[in-house]
C-alpha positions in Angstrom: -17.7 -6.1 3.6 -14.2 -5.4 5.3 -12.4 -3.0 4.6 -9.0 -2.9 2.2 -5.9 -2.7 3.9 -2.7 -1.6 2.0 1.4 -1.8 2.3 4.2 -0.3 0.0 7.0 -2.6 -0.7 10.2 -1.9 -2.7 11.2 -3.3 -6.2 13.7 -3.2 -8.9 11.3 -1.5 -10.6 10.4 1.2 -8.0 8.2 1.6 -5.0 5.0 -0.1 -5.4 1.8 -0.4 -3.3 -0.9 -3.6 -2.8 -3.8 -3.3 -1.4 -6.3 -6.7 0.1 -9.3 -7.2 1.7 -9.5 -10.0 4.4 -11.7 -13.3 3.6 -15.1 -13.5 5.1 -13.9 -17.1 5.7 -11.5 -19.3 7.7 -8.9 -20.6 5.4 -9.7 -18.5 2.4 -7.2 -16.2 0.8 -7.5 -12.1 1.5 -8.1 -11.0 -2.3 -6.3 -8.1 -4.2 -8.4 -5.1 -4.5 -5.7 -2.3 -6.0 -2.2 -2.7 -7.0 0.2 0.6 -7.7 2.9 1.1 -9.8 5.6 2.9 -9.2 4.4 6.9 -9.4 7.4 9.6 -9.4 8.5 8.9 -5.7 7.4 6.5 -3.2 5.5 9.3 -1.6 3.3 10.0 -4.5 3.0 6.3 -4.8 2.0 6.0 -0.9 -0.6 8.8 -1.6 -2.4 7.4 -4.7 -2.7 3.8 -3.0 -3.7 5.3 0.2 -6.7 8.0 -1.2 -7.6 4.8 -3.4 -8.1 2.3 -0.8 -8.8 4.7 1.8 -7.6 2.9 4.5 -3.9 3.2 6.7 -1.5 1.5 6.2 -1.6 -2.1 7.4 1.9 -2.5 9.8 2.5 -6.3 8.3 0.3 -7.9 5.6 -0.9 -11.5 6.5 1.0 -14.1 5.4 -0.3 -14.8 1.7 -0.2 -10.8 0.7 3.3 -11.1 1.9 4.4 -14.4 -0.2 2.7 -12.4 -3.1 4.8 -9.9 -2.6 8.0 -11.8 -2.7 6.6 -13.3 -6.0 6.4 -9.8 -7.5 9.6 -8.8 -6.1 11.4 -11.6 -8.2 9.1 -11.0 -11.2 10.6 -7.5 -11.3 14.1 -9.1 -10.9 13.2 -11.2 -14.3 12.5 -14.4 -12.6 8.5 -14.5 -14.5 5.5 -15.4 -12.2 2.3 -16.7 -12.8 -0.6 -14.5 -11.1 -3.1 -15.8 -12.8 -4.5 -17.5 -9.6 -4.4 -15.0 -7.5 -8.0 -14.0 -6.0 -8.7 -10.4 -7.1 -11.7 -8.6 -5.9 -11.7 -5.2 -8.7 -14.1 -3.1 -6.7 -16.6 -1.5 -9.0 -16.0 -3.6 -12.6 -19.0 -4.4 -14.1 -19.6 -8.1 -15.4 -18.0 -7.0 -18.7 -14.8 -5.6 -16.8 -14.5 -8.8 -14.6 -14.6 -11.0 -18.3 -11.7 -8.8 -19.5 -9.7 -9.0 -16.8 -10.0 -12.8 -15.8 -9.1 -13.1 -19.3 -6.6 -10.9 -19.1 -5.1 -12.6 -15.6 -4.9 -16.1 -17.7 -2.2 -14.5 -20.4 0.9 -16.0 -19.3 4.2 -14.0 -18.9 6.2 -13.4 -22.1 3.0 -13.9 -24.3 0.8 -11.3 -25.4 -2.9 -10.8 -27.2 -4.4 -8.0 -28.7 -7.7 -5.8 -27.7 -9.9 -7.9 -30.9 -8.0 -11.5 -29.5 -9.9 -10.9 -25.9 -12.9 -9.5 -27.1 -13.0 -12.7 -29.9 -12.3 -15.1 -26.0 -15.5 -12.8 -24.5 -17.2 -14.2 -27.4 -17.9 -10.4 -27.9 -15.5 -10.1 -31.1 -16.6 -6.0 -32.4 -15.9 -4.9 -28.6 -12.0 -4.4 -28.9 -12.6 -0.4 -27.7 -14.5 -1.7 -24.5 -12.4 -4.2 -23.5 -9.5 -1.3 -24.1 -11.7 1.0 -21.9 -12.1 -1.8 -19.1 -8.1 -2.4 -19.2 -7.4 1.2 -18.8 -9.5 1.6 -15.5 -7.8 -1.9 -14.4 -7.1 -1.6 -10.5 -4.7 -4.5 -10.3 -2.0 -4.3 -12.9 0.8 -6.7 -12.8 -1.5 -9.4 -11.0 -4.2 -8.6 -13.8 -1.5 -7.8 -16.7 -3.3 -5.0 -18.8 0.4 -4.3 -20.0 0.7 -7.3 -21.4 -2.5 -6.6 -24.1 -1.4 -4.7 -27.5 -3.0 -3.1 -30.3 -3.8 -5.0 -33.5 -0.6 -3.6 -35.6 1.3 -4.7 -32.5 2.3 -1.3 -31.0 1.8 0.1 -27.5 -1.1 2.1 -27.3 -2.0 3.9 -23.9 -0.9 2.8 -20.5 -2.2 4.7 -17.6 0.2 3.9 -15.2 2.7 6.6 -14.5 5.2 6.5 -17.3 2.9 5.6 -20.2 3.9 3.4 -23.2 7.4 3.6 -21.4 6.2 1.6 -18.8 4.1 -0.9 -20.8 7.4 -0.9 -22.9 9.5 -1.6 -19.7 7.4 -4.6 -18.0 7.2 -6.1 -21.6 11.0 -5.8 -21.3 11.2 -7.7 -18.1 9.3 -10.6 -19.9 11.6 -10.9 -22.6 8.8 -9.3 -25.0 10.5 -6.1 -27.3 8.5 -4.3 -28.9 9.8 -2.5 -32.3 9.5 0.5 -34.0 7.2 -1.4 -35.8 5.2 -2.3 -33.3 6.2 -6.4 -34.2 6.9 -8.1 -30.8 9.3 -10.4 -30.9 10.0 -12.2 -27.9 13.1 -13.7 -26.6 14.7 -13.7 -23.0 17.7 -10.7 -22.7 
């Protein structure tokens, strides 16, 4: 298996970091193994990718990382993109974790579902608290949108990306999904 290879690249939403493994094939597409949000400072957010995919820094990324990075440059600008085809290789998910988070990668942007919603698509409908567990140990937010999953009242629950509920709150935002004080979502474009 190759290894991952990982680059930073600037937002409006901070410094983020993508990492990819190279196809075994010709002509197939390198697949997204980690994805970082933005930590404190680009240097924190350098060192968390980096230890996590334990590989340098990658001078340019081939071609497709590097359209996929243009399309989540202008999803942070508000222009919404759909990542649900997107390969995505989550190192170390179990089969139950890889069923939460293809389901996961098919909610489109602006919409969102609820823990007992994607456990009710696995077919698995008591296992809301697993499928919360496998979204908080997601390696590839954004592409696979763990933010955009909610508990059943509707409020923000745990985020483990740097920032917390803020976070979750603020990519919600960028979707035109607010989230109240009453945890309602009501979604409309700003």
């Amino acid at each position: 298996m190759k290894p991952l290879a990982y680059c930073l690249f600037d937002t409006p939403f901070g410094s983020c970091g993508i990492a990819w493994r190279e196809p075994g094939s010709a002509g197939a597409l390198p697949a997204v193994g980690l994805f970082q949000l933005p930590e404190a400072t680009p240097a924190v957010t350098e060192s968390v990718i980096a230890g996590r995919a334990g590989a340098a820094e990658a001078s340019l990324p081939p071609p497709a990382m590097a359209a996929l990075i243009e399309k989540i440059q202008r999803h942070f600008r508000g222009d919404l993109q759909d990542f649900s085809e997107v390969p995505v290789e989550p190192g170390g998910a179990g089969p139950f974790a890889r069923a939460v988070y293809a389901a996961t990668q098919a909610i489109p942007a602006g919409d969102t579902r609820t823990y007992g919603e994607l456990a009710r698509i696995l077919g698995r409908s008591s296992a809301a608290r697993a499928v919360g567990h496998a979204l908080g140990r997601n390696p590839i937010p954004i592409i696979i949108p763990c933010h955009r999953v909610l508990a059943a009242d509707g409020q923000l629950r745990g985020f483990s990306a740097h920032g917390g509920i803020a976070t979750k709150a603020n990519l919600l935002r960028i979707e035109g999904v607010f989230v109240g004080v009453t945890g309602v979502c009501t979604a409309g474009r700003k």
